[in-house]
Backbone as a chain_set.jsonl record, in Angstrom:
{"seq": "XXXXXXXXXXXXXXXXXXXXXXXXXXXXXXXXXXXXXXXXXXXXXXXXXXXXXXXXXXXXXXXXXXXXXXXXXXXXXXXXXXXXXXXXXX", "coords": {"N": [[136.313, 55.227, 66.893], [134.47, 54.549, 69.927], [133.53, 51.327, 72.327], [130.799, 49.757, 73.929], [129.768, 47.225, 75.901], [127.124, 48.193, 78.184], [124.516, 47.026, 81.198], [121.515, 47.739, 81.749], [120.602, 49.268, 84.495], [118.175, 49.989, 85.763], [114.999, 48.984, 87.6], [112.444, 49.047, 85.971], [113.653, 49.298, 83.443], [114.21, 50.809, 80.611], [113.218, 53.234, 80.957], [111.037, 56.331, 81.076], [112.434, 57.844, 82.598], [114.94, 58.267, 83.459], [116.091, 57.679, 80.112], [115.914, 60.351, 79.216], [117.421, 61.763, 80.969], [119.55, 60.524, 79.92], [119.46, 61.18, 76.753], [119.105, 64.024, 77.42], [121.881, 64.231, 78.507], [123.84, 63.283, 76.521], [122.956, 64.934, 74.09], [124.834, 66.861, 75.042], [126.774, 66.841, 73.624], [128.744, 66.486, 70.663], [129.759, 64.317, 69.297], [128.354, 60.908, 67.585], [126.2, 58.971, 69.193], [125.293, 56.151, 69.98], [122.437, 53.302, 70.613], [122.709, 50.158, 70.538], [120.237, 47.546, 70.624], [119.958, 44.265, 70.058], [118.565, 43.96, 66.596], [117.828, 46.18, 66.907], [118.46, 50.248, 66.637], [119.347, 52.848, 68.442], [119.451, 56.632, 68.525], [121.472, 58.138, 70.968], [120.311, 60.876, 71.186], [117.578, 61.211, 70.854], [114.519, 60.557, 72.457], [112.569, 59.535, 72.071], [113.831, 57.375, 70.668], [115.007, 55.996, 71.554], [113.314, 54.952, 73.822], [111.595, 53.102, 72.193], [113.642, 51.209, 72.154], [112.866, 49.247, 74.125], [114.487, 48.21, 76.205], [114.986, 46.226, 78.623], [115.11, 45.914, 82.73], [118.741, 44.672, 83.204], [119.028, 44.076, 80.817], [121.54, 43.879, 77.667], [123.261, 46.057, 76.406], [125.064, 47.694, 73.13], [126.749, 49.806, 73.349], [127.826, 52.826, 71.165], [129.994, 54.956, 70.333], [131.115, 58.073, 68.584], [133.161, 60.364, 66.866], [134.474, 63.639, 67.106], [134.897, 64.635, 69.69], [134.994, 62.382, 71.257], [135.554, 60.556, 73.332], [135.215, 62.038, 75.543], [132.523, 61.977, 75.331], [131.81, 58.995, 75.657], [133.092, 58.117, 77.898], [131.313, 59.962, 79.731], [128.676, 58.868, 79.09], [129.15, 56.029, 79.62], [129.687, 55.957, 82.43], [127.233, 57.117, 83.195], [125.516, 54.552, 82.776], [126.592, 53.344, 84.45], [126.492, 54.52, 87.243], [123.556, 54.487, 87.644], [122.641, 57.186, 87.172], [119.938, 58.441, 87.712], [119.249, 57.65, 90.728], [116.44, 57.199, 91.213], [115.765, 54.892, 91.58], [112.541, 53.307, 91.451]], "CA": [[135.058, 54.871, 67.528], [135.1, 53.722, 70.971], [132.537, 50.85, 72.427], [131.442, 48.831, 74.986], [128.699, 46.926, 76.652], [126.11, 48.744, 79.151], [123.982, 46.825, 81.153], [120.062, 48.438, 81.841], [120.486, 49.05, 85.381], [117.142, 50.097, 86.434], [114.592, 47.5, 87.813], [111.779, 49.482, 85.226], [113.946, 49.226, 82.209], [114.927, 51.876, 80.081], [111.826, 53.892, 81.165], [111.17, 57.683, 80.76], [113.236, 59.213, 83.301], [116.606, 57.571, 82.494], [115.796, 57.759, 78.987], [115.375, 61.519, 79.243], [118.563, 61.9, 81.144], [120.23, 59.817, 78.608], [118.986, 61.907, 76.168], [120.039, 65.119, 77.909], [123.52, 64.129, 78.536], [123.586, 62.884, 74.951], [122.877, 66.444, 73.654], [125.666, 67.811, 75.437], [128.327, 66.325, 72.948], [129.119, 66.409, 69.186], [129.939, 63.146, 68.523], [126.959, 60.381, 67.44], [126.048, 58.051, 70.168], [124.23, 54.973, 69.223], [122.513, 52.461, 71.769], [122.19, 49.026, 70.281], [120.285, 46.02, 71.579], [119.712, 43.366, 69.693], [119.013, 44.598, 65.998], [117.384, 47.895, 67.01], [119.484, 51.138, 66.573], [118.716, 54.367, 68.619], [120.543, 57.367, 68.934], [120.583, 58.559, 72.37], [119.871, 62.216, 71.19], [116.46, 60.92, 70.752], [114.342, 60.297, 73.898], [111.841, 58.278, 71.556], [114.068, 56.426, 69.803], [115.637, 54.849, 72.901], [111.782, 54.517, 74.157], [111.263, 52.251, 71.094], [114.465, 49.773, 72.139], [112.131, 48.405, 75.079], [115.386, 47.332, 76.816], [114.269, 46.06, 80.034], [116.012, 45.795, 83.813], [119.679, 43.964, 82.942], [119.537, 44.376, 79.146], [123.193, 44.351, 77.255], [123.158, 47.14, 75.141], [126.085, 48.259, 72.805], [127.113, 51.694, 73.327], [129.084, 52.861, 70.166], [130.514, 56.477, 70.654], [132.532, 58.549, 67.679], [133.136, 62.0, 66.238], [135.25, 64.655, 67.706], [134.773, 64.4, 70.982], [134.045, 60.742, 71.514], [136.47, 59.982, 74.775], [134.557, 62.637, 76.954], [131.153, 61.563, 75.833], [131.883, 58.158, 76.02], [132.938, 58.664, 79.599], [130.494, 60.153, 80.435], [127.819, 57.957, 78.819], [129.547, 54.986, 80.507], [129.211, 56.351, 83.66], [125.506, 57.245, 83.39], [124.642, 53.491, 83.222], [127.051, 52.963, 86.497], [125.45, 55.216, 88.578], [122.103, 54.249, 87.518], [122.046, 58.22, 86.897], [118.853, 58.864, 88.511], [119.015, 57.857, 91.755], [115.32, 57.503, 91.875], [114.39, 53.338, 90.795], [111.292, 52.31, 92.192]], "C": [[135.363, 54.098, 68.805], [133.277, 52.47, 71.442], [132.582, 50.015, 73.611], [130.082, 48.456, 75.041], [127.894, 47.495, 77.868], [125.108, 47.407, 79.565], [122.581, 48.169, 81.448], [120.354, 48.568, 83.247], [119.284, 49.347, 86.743], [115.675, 49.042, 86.229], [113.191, 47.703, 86.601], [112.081, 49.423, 83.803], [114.284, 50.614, 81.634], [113.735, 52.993, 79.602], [112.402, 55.624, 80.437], [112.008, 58.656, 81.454], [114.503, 59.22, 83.108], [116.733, 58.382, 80.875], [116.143, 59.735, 78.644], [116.734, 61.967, 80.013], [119.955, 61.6, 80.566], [120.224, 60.991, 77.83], [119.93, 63.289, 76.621], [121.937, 65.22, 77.839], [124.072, 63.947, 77.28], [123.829, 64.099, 74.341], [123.878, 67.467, 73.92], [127.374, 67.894, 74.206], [128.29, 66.238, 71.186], [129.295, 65.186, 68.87], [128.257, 62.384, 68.902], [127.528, 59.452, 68.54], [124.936, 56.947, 69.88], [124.234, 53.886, 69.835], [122.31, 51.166, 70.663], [121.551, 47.822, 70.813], [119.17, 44.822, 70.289], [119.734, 43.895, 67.91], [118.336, 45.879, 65.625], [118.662, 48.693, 67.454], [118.69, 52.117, 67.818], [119.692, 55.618, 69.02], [119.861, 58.04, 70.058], [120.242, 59.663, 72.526], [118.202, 62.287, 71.538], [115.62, 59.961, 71.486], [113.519, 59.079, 73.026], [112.061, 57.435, 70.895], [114.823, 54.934, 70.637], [114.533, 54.484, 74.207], [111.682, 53.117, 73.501], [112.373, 50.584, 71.204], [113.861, 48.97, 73.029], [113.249, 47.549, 75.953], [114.948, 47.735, 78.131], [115.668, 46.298, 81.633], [117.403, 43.975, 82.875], [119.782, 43.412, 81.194], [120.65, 44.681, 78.413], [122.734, 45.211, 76.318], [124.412, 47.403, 74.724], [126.208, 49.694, 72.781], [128.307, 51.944, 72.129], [129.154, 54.266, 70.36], [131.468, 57.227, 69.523], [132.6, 59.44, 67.209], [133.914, 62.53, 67.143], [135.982, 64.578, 69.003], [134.542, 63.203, 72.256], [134.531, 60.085, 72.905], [135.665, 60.389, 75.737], [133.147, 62.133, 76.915], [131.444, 60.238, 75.926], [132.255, 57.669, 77.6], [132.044, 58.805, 80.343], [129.023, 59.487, 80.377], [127.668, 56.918, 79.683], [129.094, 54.732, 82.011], [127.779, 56.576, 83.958], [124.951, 56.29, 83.979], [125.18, 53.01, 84.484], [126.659, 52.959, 86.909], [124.335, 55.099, 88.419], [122.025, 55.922, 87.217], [121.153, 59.183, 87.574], [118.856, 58.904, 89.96], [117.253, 57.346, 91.95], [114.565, 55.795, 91.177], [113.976, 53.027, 91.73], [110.393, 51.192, 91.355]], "O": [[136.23, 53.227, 68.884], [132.17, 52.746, 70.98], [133.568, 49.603, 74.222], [129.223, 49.092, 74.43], [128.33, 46.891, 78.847], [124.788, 46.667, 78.634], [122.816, 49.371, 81.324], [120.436, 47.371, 83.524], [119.33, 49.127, 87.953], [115.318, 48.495, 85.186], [112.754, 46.621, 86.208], [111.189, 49.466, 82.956], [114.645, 51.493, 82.416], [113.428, 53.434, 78.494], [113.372, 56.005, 79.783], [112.268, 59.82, 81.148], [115.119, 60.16, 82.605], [117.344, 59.421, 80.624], [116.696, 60.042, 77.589], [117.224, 62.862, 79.324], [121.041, 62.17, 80.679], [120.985, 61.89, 78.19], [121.088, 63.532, 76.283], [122.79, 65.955, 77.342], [124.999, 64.725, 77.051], [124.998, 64.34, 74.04], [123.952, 68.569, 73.376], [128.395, 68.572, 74.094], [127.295, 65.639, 70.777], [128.782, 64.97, 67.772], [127.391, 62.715, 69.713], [128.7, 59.185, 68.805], [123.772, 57.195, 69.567], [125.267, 53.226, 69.948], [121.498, 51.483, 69.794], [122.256, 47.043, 71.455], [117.985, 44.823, 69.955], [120.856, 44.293, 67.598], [118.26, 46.462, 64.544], [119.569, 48.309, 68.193], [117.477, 52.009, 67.998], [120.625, 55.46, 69.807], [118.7, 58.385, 70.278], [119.828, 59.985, 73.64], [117.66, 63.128, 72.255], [115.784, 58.751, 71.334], [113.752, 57.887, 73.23], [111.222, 56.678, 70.407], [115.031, 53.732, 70.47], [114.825, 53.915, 75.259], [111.687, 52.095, 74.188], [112.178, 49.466, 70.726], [114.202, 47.793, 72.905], [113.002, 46.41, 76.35], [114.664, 48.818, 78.644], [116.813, 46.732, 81.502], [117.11, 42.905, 82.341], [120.488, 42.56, 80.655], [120.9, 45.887, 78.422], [121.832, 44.974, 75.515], [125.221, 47.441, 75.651], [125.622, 50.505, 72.064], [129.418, 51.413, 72.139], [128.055, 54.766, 70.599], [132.661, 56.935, 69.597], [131.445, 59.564, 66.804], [134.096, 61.83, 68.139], [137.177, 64.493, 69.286], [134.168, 63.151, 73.427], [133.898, 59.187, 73.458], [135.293, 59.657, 76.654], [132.518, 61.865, 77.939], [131.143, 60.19, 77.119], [131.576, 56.88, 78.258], [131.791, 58.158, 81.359], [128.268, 59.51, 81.349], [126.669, 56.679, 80.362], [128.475, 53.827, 82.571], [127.269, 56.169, 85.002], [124.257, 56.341, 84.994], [124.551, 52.442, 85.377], [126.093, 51.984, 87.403], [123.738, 55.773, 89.258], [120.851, 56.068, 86.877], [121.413, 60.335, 87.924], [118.543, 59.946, 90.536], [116.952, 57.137, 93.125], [113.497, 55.556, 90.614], [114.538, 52.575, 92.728], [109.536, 50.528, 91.938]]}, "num_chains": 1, "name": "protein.A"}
């Protein structure tokens, strides 16, 4: 299992468009991905379950990553919250 800290890096929080790109990227990989913040779970397959964590702008979240494939999605997870992803916070 690999893990790490994410912050939230959009000034909206962990709105619908993120969320939904999350999500997407999420879907691309076999192993489970599981956001934590505080002691809500959500897996990021599930756009409404990482709706439901209400993590706002600069929120630590745990990213836990593991199954098969867990290096590349974790990678690439990682990277998501870098780049903010979107491109598009207003």
């Amino acid at each position: 299992m690999k893990h790490s800290i994410v912050i939230i890096p959009w000034k909206k929080g962990l709105h619908l468009r993120p969320a939904a790109k999350i999500m997407m990227l999420a879907q691309r990989f076999q192993s489970s991905i599981i956001l934590k913040v505080n002691l809500r779970l959500a897996n990021a397959k599930s756009l409404l379950a990482m709706l439901l964590l209400s993590a706002t702008f600069e929120t630590a979240v745990n990213l836990e990553v593991s199954g098969t494939d867990e290096e590349a999605a974790f990678k690439a997870m990682d990277a998501a919250f870098e780049s903010k992803l979107t491109g598009h916070d207003r």
